[in-house]
PQR file with spaces between the fields and no chain letter, atoms N, CA, C, O and H, PARSE charges and radii, in Angstrom:
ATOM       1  N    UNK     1       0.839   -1.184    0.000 -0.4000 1.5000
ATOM       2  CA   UNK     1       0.000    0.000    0.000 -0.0000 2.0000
ATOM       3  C    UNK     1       0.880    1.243    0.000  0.5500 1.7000
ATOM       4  O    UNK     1       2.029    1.354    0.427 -0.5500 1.4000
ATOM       5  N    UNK     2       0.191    2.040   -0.500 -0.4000 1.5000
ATOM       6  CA   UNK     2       1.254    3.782   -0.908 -0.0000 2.0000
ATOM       7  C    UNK     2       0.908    4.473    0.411  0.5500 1.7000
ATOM       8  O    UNK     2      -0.195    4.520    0.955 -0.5500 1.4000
ATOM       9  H    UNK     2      -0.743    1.949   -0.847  0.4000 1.0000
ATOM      10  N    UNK     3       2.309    5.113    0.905 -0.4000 1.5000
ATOM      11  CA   UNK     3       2.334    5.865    1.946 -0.0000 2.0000
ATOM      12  C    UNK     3       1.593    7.140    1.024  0.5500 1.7000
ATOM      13  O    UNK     3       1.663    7.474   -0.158 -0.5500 1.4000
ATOM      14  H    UNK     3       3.205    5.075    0.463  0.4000 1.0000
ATOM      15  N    UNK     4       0.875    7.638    2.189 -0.4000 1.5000
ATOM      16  CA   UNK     4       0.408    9.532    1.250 -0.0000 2.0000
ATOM      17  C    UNK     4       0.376   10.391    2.368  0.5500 1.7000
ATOM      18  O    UNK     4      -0.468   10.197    3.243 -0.5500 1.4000
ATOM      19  H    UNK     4       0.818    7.366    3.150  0.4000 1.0000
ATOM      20  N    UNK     5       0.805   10.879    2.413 -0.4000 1.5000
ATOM      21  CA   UNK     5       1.274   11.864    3.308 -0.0000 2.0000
ATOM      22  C    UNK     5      -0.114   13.385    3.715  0.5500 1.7000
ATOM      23  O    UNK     5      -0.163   14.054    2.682 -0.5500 1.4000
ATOM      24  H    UNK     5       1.491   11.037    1.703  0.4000 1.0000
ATOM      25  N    UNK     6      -0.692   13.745    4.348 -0.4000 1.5000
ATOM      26  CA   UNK     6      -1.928   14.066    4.741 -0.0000 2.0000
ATOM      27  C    UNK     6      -2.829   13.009    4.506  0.5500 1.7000
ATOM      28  O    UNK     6      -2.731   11.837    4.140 -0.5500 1.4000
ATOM      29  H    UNK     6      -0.652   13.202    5.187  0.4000 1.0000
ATOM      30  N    UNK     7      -4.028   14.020    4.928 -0.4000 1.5000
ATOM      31  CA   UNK     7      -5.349   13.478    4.847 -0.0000 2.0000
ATOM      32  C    UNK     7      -6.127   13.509    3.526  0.5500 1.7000
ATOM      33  O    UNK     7      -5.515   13.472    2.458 -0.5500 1.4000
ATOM      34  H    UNK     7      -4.108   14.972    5.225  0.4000 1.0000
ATOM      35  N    UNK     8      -7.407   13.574    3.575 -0.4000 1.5000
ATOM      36  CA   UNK     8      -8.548   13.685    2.643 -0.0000 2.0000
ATOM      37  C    UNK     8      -8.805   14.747    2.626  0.5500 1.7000
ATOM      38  O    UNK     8      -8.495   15.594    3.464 -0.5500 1.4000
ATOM      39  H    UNK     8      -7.904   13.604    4.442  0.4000 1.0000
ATOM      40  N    UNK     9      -9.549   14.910    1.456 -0.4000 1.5000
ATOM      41  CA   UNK     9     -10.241   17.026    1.448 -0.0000 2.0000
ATOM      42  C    UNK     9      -9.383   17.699    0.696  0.5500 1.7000
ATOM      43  O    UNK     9      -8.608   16.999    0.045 -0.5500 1.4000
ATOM      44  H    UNK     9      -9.801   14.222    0.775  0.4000 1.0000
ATOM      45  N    UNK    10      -9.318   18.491    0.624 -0.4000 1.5000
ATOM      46  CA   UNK    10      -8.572   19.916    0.595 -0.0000 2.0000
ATOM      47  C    UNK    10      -7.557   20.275    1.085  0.5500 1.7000
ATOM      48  O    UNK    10      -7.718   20.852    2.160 -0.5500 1.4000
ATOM      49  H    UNK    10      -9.948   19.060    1.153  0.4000 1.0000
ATOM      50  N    UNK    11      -6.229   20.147    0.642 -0.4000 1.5000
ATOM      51  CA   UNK    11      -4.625   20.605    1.403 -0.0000 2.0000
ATOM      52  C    UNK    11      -5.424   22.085    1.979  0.5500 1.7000
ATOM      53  O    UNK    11      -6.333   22.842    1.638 -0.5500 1.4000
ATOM      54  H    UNK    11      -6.098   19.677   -0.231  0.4000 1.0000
ATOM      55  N    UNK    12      -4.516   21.934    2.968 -0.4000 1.5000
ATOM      56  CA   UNK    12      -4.793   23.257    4.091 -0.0000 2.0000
ATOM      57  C    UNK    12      -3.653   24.405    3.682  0.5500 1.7000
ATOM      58  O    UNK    12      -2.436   24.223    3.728 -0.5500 1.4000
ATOM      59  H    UNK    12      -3.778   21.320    3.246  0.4000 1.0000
ATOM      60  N    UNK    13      -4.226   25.441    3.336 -0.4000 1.5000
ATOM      61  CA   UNK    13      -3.717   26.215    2.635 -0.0000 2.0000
ATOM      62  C    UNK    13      -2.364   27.291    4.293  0.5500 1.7000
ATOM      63  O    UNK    13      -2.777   27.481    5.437 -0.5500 1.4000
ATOM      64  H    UNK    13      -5.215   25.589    3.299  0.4000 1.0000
ATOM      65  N    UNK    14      -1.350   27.595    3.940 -0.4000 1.5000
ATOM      66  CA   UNK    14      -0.523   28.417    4.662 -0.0000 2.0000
ATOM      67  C    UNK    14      -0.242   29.858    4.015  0.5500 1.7000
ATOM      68  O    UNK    14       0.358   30.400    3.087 -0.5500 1.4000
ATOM      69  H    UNK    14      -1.014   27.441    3.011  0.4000 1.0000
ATOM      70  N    UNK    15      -0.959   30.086    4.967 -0.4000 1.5000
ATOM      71  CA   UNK    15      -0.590   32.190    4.088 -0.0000 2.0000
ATOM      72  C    UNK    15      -0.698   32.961    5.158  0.5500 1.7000
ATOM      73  O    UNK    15      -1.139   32.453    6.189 -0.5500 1.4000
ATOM      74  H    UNK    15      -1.446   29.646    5.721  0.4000 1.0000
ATOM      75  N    UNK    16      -0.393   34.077    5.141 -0.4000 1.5000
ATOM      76  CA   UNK    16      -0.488   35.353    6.075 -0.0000 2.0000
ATOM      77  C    UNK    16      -2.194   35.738    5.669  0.5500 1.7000
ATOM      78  O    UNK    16      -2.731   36.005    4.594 -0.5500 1.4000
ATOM      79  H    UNK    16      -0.035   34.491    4.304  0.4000 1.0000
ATOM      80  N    UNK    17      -2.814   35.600    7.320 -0.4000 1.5000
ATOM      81  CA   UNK    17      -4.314   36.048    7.165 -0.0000 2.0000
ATOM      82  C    UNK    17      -4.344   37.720    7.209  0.5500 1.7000
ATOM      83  O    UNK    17      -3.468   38.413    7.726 -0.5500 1.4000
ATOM      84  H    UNK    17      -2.378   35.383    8.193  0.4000 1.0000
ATOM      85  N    UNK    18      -5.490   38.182    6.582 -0.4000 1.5000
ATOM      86  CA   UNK    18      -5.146   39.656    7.160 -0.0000 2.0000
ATOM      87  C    UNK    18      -6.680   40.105    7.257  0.5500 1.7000
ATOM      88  O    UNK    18      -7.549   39.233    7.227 -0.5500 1.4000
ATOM      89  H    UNK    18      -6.202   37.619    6.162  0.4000 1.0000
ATOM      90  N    UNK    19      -7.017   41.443    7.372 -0.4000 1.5000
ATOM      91  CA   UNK    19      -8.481   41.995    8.037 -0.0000 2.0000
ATOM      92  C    UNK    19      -9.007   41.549    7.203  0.5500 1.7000
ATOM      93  O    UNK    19      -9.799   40.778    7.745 -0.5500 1.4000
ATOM      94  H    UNK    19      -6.312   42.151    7.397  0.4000 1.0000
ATOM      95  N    UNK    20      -9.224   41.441    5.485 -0.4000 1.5000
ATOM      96  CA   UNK    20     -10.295   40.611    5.338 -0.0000 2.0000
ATOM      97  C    UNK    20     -10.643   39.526    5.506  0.5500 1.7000
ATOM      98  O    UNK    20     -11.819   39.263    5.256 -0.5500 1.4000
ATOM      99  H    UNK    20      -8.581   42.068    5.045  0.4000 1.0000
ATOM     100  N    UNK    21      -9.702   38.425    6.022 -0.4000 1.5000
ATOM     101  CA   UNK    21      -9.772   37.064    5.822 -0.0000 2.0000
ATOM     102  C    UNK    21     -10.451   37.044    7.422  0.5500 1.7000
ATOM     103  O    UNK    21     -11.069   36.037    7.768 -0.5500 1.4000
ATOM     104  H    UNK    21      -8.746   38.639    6.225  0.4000 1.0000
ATOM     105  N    UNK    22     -10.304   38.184    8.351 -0.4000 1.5000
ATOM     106  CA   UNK    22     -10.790   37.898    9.843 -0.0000 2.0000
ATOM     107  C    UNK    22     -12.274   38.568   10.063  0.5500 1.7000
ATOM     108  O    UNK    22     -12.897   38.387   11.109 -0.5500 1.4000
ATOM     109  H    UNK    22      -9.802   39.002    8.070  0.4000 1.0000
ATOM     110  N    UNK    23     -12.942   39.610    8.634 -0.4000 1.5000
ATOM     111  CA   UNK    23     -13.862   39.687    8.401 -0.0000 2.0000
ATOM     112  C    UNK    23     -15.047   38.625    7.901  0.5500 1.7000
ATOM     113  O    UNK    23     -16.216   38.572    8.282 -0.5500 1.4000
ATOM     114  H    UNK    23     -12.436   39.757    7.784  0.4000 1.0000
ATOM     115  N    UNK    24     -14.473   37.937    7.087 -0.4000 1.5000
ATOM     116  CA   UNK    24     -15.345   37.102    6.300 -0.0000 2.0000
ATOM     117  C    UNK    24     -15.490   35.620    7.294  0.5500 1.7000
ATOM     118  O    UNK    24     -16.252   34.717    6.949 -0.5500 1.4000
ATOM     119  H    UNK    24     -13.523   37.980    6.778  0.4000 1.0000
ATOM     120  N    UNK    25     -14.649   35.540    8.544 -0.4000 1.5000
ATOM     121  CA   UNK    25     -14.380   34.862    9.719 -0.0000 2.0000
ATOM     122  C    UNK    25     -15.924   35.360   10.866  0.5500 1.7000
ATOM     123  O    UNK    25     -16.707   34.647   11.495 -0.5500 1.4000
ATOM     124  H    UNK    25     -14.030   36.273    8.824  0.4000 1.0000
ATOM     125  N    UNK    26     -15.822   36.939   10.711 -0.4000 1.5000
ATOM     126  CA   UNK    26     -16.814   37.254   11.371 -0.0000 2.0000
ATOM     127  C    UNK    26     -17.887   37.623   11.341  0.5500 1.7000
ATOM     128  O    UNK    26     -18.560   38.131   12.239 -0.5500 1.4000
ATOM     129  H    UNK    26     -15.187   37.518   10.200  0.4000 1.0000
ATOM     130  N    UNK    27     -18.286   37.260    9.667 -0.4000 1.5000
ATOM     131  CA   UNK    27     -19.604   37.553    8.807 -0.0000 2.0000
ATOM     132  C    UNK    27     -20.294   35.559    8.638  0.5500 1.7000
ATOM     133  O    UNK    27     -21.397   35.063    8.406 -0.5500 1.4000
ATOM     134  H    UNK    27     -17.740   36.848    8.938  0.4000 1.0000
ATOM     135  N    UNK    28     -19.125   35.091    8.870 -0.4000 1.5000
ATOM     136  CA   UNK    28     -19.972   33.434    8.979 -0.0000 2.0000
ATOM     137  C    UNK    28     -20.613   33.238   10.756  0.5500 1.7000
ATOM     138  O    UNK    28     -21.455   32.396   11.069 -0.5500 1.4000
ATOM     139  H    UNK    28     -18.229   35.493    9.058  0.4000 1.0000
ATOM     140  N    UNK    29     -20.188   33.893   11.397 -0.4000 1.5000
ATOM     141  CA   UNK    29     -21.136   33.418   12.382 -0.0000 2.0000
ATOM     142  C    UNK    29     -22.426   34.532   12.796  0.5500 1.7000
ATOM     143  O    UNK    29     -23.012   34.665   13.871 -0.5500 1.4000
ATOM     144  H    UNK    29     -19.504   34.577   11.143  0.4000 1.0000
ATOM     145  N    UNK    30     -22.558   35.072   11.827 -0.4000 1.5000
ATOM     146  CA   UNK    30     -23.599   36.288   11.619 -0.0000 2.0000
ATOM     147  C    UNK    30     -25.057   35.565   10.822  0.5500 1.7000
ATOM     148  O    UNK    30     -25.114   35.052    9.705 -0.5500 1.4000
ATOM     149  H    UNK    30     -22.082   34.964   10.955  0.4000 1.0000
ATOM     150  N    UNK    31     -25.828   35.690   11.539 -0.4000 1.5000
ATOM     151  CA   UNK    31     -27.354   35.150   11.280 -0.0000 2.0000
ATOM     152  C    UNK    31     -27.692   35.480    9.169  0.5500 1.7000
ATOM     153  O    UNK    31     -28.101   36.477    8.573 -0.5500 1.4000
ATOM     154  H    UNK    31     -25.781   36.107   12.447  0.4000 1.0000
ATOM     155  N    UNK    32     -27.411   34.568    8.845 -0.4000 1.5000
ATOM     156  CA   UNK    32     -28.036   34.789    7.704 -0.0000 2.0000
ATOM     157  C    UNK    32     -29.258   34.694    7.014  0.5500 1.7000
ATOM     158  O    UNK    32     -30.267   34.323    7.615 -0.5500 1.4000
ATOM     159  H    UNK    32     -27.079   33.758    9.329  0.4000 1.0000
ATOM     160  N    UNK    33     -29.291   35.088    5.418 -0.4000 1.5000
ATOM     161  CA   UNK    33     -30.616   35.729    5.236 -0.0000 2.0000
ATOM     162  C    UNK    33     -31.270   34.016    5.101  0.5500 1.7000
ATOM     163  O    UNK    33     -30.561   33.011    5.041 -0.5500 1.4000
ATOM     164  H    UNK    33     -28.472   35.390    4.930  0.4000 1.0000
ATOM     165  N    UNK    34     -32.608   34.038    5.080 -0.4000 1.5000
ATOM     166  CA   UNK    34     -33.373   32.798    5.417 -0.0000 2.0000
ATOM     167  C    UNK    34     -33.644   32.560    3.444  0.5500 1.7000
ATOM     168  O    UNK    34     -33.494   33.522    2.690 -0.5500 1.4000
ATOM     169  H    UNK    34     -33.184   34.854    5.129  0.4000 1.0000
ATOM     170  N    UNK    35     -33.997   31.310    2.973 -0.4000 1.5000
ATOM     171  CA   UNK    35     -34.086   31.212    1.873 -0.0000 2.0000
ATOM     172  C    UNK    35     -35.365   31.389    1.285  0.5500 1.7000
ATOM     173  O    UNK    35     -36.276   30.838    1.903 -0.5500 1.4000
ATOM     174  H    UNK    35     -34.119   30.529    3.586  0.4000 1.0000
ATOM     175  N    UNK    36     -35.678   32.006    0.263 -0.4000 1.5000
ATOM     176  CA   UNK    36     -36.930   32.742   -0.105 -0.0000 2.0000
ATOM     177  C    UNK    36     -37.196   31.933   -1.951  0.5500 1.7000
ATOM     178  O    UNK    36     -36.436   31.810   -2.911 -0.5500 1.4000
ATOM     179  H    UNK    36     -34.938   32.454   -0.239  0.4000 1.0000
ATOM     180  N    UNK    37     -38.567   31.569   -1.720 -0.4000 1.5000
ATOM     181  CA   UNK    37     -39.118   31.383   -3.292 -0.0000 2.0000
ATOM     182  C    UNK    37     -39.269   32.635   -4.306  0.5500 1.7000
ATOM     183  O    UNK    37     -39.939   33.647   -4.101 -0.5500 1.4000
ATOM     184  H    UNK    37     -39.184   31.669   -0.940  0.4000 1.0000
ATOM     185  N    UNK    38     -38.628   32.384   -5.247 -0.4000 1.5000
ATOM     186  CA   UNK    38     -39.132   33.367   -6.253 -0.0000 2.0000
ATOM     187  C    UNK    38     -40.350   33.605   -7.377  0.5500 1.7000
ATOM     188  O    UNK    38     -40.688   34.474   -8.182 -0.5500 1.4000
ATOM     189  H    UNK    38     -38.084   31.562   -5.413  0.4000 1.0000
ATOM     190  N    UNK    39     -40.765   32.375   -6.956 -0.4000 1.5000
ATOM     191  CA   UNK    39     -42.027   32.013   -7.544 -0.0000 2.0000
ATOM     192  C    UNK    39     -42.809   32.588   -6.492  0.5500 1.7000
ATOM     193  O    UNK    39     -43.195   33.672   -6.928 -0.5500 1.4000
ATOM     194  H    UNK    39     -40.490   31.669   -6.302  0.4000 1.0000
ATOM     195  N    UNK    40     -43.306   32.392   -5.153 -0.4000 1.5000
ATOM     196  CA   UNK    40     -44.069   32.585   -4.149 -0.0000 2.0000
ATOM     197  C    UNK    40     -43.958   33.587   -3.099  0.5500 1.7000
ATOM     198  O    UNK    40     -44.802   34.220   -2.465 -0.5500 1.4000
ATOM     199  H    UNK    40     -42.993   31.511   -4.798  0.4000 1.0000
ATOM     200  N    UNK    41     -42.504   33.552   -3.089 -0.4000 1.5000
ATOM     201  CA   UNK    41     -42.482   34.876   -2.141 -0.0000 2.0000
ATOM     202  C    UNK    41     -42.273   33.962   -0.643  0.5500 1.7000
ATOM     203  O    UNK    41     -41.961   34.581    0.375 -0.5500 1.4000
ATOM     204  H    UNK    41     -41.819   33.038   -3.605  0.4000 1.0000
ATOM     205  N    UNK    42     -42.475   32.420   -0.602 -0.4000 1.5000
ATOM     206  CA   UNK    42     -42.454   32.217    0.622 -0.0000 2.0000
ATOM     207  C    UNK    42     -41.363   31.632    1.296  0.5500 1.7000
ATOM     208  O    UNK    42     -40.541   30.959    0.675 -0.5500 1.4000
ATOM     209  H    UNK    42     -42.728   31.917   -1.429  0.4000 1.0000
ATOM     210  N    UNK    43     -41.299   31.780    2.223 -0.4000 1.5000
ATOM     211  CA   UNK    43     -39.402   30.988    3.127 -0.0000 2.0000
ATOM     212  C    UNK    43     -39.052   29.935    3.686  0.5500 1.7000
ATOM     213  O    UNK    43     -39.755   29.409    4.549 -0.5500 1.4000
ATOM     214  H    UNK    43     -41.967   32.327    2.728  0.4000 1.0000
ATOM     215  N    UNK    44     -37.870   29.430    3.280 -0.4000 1.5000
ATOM     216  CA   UNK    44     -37.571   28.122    3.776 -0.0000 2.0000
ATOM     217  C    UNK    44     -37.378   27.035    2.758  0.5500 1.7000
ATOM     218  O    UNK    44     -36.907   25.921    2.985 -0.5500 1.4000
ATOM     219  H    UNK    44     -37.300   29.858    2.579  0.4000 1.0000
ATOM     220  N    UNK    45     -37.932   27.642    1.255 -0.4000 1.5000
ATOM     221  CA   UNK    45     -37.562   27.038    0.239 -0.0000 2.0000
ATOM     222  C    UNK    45     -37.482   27.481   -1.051  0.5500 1.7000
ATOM     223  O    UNK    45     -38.443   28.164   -1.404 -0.5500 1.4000
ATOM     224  H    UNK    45     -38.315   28.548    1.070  0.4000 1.0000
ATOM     225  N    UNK    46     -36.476   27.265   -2.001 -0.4000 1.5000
ATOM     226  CA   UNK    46     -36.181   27.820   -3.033 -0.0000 2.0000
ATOM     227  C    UNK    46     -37.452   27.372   -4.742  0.5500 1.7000
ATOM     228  O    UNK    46     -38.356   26.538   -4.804 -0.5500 1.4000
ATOM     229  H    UNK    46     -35.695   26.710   -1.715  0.4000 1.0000
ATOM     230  N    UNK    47     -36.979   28.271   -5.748 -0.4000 1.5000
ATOM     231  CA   UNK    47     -37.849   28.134   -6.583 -0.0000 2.0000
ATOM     232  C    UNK    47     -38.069   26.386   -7.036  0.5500 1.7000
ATOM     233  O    UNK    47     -39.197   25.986   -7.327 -0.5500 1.4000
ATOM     234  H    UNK    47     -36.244   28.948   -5.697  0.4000 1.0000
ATOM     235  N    UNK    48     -37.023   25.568   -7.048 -0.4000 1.5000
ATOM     236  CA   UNK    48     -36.634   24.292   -7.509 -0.0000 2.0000
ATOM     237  C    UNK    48     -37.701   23.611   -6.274  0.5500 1.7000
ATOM     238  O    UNK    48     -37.768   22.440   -6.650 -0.5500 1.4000
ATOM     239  H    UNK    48     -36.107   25.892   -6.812  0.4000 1.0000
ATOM     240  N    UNK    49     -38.339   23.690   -5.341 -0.4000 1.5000
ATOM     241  CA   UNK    49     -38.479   22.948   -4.557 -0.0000 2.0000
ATOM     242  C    UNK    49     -40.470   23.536   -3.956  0.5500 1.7000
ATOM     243  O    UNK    49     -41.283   23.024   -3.187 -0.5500 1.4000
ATOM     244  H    UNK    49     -38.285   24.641   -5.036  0.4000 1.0000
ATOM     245  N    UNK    50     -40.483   24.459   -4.592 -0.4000 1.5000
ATOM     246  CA   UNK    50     -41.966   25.162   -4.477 -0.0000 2.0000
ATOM     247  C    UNK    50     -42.910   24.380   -4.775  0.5500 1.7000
ATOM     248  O    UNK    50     -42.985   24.011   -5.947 -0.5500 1.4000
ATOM     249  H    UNK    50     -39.823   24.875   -5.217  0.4000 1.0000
ATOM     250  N    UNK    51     -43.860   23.923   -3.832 -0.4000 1.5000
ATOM     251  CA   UNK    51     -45.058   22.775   -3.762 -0.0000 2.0000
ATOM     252  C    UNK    51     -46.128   23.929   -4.799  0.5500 1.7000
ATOM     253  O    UNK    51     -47.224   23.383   -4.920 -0.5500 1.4000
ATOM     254  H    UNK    51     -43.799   24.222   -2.880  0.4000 1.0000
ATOM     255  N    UNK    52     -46.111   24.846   -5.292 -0.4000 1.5000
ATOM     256  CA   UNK    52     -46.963   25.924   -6.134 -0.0000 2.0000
ATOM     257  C    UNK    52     -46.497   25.113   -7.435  0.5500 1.7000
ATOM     258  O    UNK    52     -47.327   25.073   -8.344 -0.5500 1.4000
ATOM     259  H    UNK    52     -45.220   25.290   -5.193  0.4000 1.0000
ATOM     260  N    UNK    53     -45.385   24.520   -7.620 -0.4000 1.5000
ATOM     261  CA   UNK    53     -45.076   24.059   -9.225 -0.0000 2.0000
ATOM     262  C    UNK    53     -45.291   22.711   -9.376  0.5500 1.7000
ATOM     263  O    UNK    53     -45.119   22.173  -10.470 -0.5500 1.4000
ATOM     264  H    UNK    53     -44.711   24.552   -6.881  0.4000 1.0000
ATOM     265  N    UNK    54     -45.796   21.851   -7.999 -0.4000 1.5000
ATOM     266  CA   UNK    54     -46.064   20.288   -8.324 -0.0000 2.0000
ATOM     267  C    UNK    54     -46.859   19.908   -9.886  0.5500 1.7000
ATOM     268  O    UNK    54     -46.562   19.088  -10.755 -0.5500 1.4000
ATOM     269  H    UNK    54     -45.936   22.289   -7.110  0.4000 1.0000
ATOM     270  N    UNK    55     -48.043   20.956   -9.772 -0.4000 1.5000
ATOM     271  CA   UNK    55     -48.707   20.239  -11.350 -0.0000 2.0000
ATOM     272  C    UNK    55     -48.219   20.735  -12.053  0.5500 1.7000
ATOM     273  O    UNK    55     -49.129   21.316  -12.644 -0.5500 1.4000
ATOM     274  H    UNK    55     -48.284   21.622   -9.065  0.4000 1.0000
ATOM     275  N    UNK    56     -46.990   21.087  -12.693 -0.4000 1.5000
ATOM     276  CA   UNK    56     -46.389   21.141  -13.648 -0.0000 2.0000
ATOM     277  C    UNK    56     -45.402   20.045  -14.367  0.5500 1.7000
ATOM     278  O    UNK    56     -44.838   20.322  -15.426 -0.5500 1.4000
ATOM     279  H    UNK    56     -46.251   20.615  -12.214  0.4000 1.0000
């Protein structure tokens, strides 16, 4: 079997963080907007998934 050196996923990137990278850090634990139909107007589900388009 082949040695591989990390894990699974995505190599973990090494860089110098700076204010935006500690912004966009502090905009993910910020309440986001709820998901809205554009067909209906109503929330919690998108146009692909609107019980208004079943008989179609």
């Amino acid at each position: 079997m082949k040695n591989v050196l990390g894990g699974r996923g995505c190599p973990q990137v090494n860089r110098f963080r700076n204010e935006m990278d500690m912004m966009d850090e502090w905009l993910e634990g910020q309440p986001s907007q709820k998901q809205s139909c554009s067909l209906c107007s109503g929330h919690g589900h998108n146009k692909r998934k609107c019980s208004k388009t079943k008989g179609h």
